[in-house]
C-alpha positions in Angstrom: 0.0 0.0 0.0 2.6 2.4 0.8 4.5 1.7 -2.4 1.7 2.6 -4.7 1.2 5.5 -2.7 4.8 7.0 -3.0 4.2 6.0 -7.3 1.4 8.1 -7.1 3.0 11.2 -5.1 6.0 10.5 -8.2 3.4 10.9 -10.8 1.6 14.3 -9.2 5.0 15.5 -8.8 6.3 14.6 -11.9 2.9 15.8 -13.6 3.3 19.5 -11.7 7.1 19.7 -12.8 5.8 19.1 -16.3 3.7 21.8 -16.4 5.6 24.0 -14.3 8.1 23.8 -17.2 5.5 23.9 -20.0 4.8 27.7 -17.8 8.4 28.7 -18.1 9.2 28.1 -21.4 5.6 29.6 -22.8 5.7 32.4 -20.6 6.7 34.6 -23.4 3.8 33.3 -25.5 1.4 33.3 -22.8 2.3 36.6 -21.7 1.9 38.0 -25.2 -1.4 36.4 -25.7 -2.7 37.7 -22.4 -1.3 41.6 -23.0 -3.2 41.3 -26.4 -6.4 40.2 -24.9 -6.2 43.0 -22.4 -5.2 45.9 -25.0 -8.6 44.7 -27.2 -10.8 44.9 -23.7 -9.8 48.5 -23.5 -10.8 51.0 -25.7 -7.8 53.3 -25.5 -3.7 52.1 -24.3 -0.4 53.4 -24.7 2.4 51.8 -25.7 3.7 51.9 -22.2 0.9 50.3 -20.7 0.8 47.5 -22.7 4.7 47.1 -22.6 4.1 47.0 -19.1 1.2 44.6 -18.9 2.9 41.9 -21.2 5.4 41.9 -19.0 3.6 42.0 -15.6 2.1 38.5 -17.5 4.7 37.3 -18.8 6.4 37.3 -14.8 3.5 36.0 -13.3 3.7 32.8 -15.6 7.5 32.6 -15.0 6.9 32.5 -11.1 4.0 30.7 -11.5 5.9 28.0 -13.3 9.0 28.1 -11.3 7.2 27.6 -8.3 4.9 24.3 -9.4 8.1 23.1 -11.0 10.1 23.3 -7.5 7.2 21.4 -5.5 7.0 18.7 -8.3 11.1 18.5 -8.0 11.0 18.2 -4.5 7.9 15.6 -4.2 10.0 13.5 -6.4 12.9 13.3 -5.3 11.3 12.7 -1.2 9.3 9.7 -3.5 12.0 8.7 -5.1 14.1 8.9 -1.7 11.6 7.2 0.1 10.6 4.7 -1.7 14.7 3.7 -1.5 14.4 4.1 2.1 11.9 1.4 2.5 12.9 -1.9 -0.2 15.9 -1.9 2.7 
């Protein structure tokens, strides 16, 4: 029971470094797509502003992603460590 317990905390972690990663490298992207939407809900934006907003979102999804990316890194390897621990 505890075995397939540990595989399944190594698959949500691997699953949440996955995406984490997918975050960080299509921040850029994501950012972009996100300052667009926002510069066609308003009716009126400088440069500036949406400079500033594509960049605003393209940080969140680089934190965002480094952070899910760090807890599936580290639920991994205490799986991984774990699951080591106890075959001895």
């Amino acid at each position: 029971m505890k075995n397939n317990r540990l595989k399944k905390f190594i698959f949500l972690g691997s699953f949440l470094g996955i995406i984490g990663l997918l975050l960080i490298f299509f921040s850029n992207s994501m950012g972009m797509a996100f300052g667009d939407g926002w510069l066609v809900k308003s009716d009126y934006a400088d440069s500036s502003i949406y400079n500033f907003q594509v960049k605003a979102n393209t940080n969140k999804f680089l934190v965002i992603g480094g952070i899910l990316f760090g807890i599936g890194l580290t639920t991994v390897l205490l799986s991984y460590y774990k699951e080591l621990h106890n075959k001895e």
